[in-house]
C-alpha positions in Angstrom: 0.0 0.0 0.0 3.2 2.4 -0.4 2.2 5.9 -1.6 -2.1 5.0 -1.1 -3.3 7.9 0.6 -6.2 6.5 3.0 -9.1 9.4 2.5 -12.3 7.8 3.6 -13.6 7.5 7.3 -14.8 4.1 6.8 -11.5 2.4 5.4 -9.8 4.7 8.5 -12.7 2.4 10.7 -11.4 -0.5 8.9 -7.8 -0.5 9.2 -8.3 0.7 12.9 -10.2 -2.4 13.8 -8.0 -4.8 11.5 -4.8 -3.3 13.4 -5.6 -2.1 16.4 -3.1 0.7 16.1 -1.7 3.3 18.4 -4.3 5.8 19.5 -3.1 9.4 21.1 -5.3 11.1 23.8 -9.0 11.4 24.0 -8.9 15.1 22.6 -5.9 14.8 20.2 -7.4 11.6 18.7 -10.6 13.3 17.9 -8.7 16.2 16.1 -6.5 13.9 13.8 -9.4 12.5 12.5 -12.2 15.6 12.4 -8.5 16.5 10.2 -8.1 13.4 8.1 -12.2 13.4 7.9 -11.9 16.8 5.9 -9.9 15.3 3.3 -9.1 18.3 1.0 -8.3 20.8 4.3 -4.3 20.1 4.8 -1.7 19.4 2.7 -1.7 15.9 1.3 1.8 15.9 2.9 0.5 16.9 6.6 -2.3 14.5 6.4 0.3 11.5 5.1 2.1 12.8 8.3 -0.5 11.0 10.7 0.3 7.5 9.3 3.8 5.7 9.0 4.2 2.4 7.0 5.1 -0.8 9.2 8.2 -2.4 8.4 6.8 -4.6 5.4 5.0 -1.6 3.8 1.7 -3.7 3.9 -0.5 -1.6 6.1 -0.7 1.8 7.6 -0.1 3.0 11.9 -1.0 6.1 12.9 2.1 7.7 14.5 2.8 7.8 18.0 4.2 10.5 19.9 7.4 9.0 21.9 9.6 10.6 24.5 13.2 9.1 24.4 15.4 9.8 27.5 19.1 8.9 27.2 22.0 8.3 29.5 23.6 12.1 29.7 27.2 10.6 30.1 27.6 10.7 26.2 26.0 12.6 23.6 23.4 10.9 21.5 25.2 9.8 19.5 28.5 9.2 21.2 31.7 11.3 19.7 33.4 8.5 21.0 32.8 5.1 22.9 29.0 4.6 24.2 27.4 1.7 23.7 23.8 3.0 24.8 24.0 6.6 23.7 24.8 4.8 20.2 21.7 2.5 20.5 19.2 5.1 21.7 20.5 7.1 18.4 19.9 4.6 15.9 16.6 3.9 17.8 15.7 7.6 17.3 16.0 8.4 13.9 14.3 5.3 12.6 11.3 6.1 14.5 11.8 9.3 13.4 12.3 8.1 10.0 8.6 6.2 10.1 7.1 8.9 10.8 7.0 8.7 15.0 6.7 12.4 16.8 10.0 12.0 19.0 11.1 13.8 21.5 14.8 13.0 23.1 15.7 14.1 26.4 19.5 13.9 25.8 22.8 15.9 26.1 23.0 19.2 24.4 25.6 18.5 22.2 23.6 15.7 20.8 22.3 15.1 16.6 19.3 14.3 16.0 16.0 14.5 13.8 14.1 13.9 16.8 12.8 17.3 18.6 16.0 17.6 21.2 14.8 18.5 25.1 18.8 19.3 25.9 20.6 18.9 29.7 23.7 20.2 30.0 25.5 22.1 27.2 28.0 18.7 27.3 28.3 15.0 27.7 29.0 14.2 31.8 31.9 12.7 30.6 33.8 14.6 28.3 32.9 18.1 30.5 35.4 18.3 32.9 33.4 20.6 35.1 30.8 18.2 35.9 30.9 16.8 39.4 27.5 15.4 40.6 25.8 13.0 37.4 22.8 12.3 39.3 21.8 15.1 39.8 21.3 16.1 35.8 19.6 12.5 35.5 17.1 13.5 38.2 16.2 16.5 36.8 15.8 15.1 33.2 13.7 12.9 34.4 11.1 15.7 36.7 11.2 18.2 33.2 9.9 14.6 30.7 7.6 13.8 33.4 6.0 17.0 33.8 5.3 17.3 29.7 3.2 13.5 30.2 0.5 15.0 28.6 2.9 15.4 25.5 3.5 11.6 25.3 2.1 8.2 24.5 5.2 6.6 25.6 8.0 7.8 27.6 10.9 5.1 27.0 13.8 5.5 29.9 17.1 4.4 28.7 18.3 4.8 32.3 18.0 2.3 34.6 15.5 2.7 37.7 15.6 6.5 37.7 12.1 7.3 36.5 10.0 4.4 38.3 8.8 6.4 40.8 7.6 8.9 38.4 5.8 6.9 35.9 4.0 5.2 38.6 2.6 8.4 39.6 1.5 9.4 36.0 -1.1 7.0 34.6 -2.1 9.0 31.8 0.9 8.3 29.8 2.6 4.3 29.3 6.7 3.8 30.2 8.7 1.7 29.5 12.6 1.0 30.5 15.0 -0.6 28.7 17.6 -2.2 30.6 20.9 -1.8 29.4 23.3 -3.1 32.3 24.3 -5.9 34.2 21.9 -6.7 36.7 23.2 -9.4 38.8 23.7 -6.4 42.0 22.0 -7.3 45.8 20.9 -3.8 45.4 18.8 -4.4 42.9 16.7 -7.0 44.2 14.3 -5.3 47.0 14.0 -2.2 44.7 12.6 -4.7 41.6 10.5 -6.4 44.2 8.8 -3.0 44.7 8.5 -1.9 41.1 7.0 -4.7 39.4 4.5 -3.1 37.9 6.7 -1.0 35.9 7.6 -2.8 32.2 10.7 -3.2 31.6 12.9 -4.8 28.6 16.0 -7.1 28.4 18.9 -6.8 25.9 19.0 -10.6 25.9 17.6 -13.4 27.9 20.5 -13.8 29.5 20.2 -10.8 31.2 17.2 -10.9 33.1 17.8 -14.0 34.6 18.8 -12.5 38.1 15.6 -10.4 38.8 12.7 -13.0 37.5 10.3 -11.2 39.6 10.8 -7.8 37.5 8.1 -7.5 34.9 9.5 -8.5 31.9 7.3 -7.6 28.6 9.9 -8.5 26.2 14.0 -9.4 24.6 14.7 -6.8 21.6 18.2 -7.2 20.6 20.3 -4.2 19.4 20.1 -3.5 15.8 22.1 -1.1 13.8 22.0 0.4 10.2 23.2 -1.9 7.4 25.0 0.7 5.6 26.5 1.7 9.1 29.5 -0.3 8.8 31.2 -1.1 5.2 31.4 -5.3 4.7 35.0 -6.0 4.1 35.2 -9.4 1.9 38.8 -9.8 2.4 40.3 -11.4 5.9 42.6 -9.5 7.6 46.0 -9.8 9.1 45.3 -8.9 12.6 43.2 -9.5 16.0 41.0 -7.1 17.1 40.1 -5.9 21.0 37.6 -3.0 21.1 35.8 -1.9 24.2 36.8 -0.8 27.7 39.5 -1.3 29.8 38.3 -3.4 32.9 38.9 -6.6 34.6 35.6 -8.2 33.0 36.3 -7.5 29.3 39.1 -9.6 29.5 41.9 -7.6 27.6 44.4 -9.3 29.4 43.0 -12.3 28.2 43.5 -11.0 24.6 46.8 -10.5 24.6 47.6 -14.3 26.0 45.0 -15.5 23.3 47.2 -13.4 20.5 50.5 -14.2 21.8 49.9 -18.1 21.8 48.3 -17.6 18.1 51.5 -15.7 17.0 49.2 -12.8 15.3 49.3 -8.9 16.4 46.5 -7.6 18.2 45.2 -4.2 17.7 42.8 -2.6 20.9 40.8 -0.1 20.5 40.3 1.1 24.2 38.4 3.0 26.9 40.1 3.9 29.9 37.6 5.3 32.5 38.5 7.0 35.8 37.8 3.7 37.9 40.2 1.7 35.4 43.0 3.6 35.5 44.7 1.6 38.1 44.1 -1.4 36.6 45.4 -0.4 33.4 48.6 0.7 34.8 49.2 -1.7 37.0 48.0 -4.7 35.1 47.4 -3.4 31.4 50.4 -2.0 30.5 53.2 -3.9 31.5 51.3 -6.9 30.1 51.5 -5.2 26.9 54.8 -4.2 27.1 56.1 -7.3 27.2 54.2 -8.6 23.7 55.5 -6.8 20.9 52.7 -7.9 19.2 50.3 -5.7 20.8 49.3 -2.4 19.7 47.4 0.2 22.3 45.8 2.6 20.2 43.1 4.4 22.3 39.1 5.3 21.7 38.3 5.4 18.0 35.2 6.8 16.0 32.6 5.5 14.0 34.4 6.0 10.9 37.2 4.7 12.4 35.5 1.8 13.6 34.6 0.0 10.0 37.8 0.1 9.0 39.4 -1.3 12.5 36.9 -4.1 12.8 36.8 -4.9 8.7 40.5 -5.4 8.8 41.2 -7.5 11.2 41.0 -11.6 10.7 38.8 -11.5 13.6 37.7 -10.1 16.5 38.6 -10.9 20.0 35.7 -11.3 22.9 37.1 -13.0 25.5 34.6 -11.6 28.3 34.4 -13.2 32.2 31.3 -11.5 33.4 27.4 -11.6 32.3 27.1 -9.7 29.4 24.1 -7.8 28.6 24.8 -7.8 25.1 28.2 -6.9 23.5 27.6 -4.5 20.7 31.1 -5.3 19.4 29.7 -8.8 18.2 27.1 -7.2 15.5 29.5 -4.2 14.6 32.2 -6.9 13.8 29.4 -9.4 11.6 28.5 -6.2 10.1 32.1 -5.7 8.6 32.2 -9.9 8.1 34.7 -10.3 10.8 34.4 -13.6 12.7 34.2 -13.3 16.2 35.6 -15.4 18.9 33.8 -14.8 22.3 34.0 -16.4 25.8 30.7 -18.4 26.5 29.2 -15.8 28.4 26.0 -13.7 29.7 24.7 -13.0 26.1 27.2 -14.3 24.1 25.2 -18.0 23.2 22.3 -15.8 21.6 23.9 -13.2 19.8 26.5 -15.5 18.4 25.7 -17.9 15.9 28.0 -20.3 16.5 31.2 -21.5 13.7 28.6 -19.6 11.4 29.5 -15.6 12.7 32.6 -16.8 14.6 33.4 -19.2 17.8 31.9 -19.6 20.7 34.7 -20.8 23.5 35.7 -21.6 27.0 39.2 -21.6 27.4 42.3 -19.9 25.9 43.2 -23.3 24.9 39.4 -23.3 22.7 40.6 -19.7 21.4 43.8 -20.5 20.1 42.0 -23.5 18.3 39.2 -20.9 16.8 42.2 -18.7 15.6 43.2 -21.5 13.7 39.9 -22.1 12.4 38.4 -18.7 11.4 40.0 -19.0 7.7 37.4 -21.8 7.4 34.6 -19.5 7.7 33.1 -17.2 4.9 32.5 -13.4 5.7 29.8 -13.2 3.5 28.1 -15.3 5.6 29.1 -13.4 8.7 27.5 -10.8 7.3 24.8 -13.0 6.8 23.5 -13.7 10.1 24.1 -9.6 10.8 21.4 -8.7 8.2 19.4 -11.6 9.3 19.3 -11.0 13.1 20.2 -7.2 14.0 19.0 -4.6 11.5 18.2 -1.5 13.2 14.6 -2.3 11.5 14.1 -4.9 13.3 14.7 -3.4 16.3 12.9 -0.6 16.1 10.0 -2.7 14.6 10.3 -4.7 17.9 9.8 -1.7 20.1 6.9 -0.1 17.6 5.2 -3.7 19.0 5.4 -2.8 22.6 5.2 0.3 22.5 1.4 -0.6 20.5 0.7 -2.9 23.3 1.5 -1.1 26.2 -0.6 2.0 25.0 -3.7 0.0 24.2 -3.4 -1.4 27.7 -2.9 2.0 28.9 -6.4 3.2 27.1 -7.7 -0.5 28.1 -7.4 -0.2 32.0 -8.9 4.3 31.4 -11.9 2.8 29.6 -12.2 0.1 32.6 -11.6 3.1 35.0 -14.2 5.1 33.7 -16.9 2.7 33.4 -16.6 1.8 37.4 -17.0 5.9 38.0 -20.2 5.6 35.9 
């Protein structure tokens, strides 16, 4: 139905009870279609406006309007590393793309299509004059709270902050994305309190410590597939990328390499809290492999290039994973991966099809050997497959649709004990 411009009310009656789709408040509702019910008032544009397409361009939504609120230690999206700033990006602009009325609550220095509610001129963690970070996050959170009425969704990208709020605001649905490790004591009693807020895993994996939570859904990342340029040729290097701490395993890398006999290349993160490790632990390791290169945070652009080089890309994590964006910004390039059996690591990886799934150094050096056997095409295979940013985001339209209609459900239910 691509380019069909739906004019008559009944087909609107139609597709509405066919699809159930979103639905905006009482009083905006009835102005979108007294609008759409005019027909020749409005630009044909404005009135297309109303409606996205659905991922397989077969039937028509009406567009929701959807409050994003991002991490403010990174701009969306990242200048550098950032794993969820990146994710809440692409998330953004495809919704924005479909026609979605976005708002993100973000960093000021951020980019975006979306209408931008900034905090802070600067990213928390490049703005050396920030002290306090909860105290932005707190605030974020009181300004999208007190525009509700603005919303259909709010979707919180960080962490229990707004539970409390959205509680205290039935008019408008929430949902949180979880993005971190949650295997904490800490986190226990508070989920036992909030289970009536939704919330959504990055993987399966992930959620497995806090079963009592209210779980409404897995969407895996997803990312552009022109993102990342798909390098057909192997290259002549091992690839580290990520941050510099005790569970990422770097250290681990650099045995892995050095008992391969291949360079290794890591692209690194060095926060405040690792420095110590890094120096102490880190860097003479490295030092004493010649093979090793340290070369720092890189780009984006940088990134295709580093990960589409290399022969394959090292994961050798010892902690439970949330997800490991790395994996799908390597398949994307056609770099095998080799990764540590680990928190996500069994569902994201297909296994001797996008790389190796191991449990030893011993099992690495082996998948080193191995990893000429496999073809990069097909890497690239299961990326397309498994973790377009399409996908994703058509994942989210799907709770986002549910969680609204139970939204209006449980006001209809509400207003019929009054009468």
């Amino acid at each position: 139905m691509a380019g069909v411009l739906i004019q008559a009310s009944s087909t609107l009656r139609q597709v509405a009870a066919a699809r159930t789709p979103f639905l905006l408040t009482l009083e905006q509702s009835s102005q979108e279609w007294r609008a759409l019910n005019r027909g020749s008032q409005g630009s044909a544009a404005e009135r297309q406006q109303k409606f996205s397409l659905s991922s397989d361009d077969s039937v028509w939504r009406m567009a929701m309007r959807i409050a994003q609120i991002a991490p403010l230690h990174e701009s969306v999206p990242p200048k550098l590393y950032g794993g969820t700033e990146r994710v809440v990006s692409w998330l953004t602009e495809e919704l924005v793309r479909r026609g979605h009325e976005v708002t993100l609550f973000a960093s000021g220095d951020s980019q975006t299509q979306a209408r931008l509610i900034p905090f802070r001129e600067r990213a928390l963690r490049l703005d050396p004059t920030a002290i306090d970070t909860v105290a932005p996050h707190v605030l974020m959170v009181e300004k999208a709270f007190q525009m509700a009425d603005e919303f259909d969704i709010i979707h919180g990208h960080i962490d229990y902050y707004p539970y409390a709020l959205a509680r205290r605001h039935p008019q408008v649905s929430f949902l949180a994305t979880l993005h971190g490790r949650l295997d904490i004591p800490e986190l226990q009693p508070l989920y036992t309190e909030f289970q009536d807020i939704p919330v959504v895993s990055i993987s399966n994996a992930q959620r497995l410590p806090l079963p009592q939570a209210r779980w409404v859904g897995t969407v895996y990342h997803g990312l552009p597939l022109d993102l990342h340029r798909f390098y057909p040729e192997k290259g002549d290097y091992l690839a580290f990328l990520g941050r510099v701490s005790p569970e990422k395993g770097l250290d681990t890398a650099i045995e892995i390499a050095a008992r391969a006999g291949m360079p290794l290349k890591a692209a690194i993160k060095i926060d405040a809290v690792d420095r110590q490790y890094y120096e102490l632990e880190i860097k003479p390791l490295a030092s004493r492999h010649p093979n090793v290169e340290i070369i720092g945070e890189i780009t984006d652009q940088e990134k295709s290039e580093f990960l589409g080089k290399a022969y394959a890309v090292l994961f050798p994590i010892r902690w439970p994973e949330p997800f490991g964006l790395v994996m799908i910004e390597a398949m994307a390039c056609g770099t095998p991966v080799i990764a540590t059996r680990f928190g996500s690591v069994p569902e994201v990886m297909a296994d001797r099809r996008s790389g190796f799934i191991v449990d030893s150094v011993e099992e690495a050096v082996e998948a080193v050997e191995k990893v000429g056997s496999l073809s990069r095409a097909g890497v690239r295979q299961v990326f397309e497959e498994r973790f377009s940013v399409e996908r994703m985001v058509s994942d989210y339209e799907a709770l986002y649709r549910q969680l609204v209609n139970e939204r209006q459900e449980m006001s209809r239910r509400r207003q019929l004990n009054k009468a």
